[in-house]
C-alpha positions in Angstrom: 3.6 17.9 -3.0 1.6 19.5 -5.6 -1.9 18.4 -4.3 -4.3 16.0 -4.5 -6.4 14.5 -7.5 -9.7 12.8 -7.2 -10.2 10.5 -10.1 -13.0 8.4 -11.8 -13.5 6.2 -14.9 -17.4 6.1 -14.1 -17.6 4.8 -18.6 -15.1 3.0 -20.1 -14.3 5.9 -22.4 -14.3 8.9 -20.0 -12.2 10.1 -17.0 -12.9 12.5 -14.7 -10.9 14.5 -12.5 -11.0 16.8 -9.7 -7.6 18.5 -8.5 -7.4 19.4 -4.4 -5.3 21.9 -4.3 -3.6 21.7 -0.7 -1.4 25.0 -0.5 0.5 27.6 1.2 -1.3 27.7 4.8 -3.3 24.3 4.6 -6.1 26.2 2.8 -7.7 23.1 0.7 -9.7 24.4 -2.3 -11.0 22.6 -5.4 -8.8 23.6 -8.4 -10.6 21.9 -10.7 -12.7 19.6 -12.6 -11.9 17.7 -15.8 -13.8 15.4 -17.8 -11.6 13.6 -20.8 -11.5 10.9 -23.2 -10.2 7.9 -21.6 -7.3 7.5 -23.9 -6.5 11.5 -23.6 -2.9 12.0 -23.7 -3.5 15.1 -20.8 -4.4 12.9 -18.0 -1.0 11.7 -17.2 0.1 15.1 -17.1 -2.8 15.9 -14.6 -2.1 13.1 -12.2 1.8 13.1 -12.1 3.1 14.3 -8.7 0.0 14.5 -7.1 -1.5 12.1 -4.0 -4.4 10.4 -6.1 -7.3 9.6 -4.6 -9.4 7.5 -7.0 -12.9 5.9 -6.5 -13.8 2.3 -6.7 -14.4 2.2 -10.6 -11.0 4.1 -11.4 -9.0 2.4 -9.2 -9.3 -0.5 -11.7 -7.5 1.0 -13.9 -5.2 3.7 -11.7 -4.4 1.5 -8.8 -5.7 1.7 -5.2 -4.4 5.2 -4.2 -4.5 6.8 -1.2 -7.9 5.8 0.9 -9.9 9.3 1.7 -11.6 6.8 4.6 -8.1 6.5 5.6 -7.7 10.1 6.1 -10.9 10.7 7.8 -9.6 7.8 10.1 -6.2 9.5 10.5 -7.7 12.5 11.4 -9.8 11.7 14.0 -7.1 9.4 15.4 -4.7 12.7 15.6 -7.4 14.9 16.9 -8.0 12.3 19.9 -4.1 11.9 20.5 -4.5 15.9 20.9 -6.8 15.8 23.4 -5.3 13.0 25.7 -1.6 15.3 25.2 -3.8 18.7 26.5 -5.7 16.3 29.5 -2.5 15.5 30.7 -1.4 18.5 30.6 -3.8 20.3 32.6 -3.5 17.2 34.5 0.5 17.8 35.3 -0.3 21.4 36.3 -1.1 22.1 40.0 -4.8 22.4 40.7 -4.6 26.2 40.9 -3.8 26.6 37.6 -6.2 23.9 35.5 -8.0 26.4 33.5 -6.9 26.4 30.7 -9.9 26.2 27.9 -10.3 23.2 26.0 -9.4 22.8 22.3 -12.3 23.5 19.9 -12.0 21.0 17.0 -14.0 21.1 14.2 -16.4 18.5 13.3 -15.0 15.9 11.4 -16.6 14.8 8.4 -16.5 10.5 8.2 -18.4 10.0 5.2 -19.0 11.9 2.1 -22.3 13.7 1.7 -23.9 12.9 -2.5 -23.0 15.7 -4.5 -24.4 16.5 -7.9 -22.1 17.8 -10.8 -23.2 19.8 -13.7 -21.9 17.1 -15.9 -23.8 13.9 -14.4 -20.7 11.6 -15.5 -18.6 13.6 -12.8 -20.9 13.4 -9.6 -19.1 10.7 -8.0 -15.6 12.5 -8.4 -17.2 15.6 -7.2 -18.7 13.6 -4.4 -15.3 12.0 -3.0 -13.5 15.2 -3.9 -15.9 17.8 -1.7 -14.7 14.8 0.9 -11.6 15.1 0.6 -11.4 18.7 0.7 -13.9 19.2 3.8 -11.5 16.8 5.3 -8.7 18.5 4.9 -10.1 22.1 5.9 -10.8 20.2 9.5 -7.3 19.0 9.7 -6.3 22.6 8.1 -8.4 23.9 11.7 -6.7 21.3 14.0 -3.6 22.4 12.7 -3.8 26.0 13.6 -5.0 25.4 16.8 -2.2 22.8 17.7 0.8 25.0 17.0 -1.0 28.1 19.1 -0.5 25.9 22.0 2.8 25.3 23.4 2.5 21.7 24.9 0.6 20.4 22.1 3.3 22.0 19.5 5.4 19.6 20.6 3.5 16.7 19.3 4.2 17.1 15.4 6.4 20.3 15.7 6.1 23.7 15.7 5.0 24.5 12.4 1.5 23.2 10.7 1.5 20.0 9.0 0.1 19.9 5.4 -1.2 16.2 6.2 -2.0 14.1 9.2 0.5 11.5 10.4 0.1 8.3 8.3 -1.5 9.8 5.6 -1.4 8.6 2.9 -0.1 5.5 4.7 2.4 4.7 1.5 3.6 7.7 -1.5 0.2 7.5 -3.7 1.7 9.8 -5.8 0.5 9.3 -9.6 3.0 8.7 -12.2 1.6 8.0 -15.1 -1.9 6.9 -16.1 
């Protein structure tokens, strides 16, 4: 997977976009912002290979995507699994040895806070985008504490996983616009 993209149409002759760049280690970052003719030749080649996350107004024209709710959702859903696999594990060790120091997740965002872009045409992109990235920083945070714990590695494998189970639910990659 080559990241994520964030995408608007919030006129009928502009698109924005916003790359989330998920790499090496989890670490989510925004790559990058993009404002462009709506007829632009360049935007397919920004969106191809990519999970596409697209707001309300884009998905008009892009299709439905992958649902940044839905990965809120998964998250939260994953983190609670988590803590029912470590409760019974303490719970399956003999009393003398129940001491082990609950997991510390990090807050998980479930709705996007307003954001304001430079360019006013790309605050709604840069909105669902900070989202999606805050998002996957948490899940980035769940993920190293998982695998540093033995009995939870088990659930979802020994090394870190880019992406929550079940997220997206179906390939949202982009192929063409």
């Amino acid at each position: 997977m080559r990241g994520i993209v964030v995408i608007d149409q919030p006129v009928e002759d502009r698109v924005v976009g916003w790359h989330v760049n998920v790499g090496e280690g989890l670490e989510s970052t925004m790559a990058g912002a993009w404002v462009l003719p709506s007829d632009d030749d360049r935007i397919a080649r920004l969106l191809v290979g990519r999970i596409l996350v697209p707001t309300e107004k884009a998905s008009l024209r892009f299709g439905r995507g992958a649902d940044a709710a839905a990965l809120a959702v998964a998250i939260v859903a994953e983190t609670s699994a988590l803590d029912a696999a470590f409760a019974a594990h303490v719970a399956s060790l003999p009393s003398s040895k129940r001491s082990l120091v609950t997991p510390r997740w990090p807050r998980i965002p479930t709705r996007p806070r307003a954001e304001t872009a430079g360019d006013p045409l790309a605050s709604d992109a840069l909105t669902l985008a900070r989202w999606v990235s805050q998002l996957l920083t948490a899940w980035d945070r769940i993920e190293k504490e998982r695998v540093t714990r033995p009995f939870l590695a088990v659930r979802g494998g020994e090394a870190t996983r880019p992406l929550p189970p079940g997220w997206p639910a179906v390939s949202h990659l982009a192929q063409a616009a």
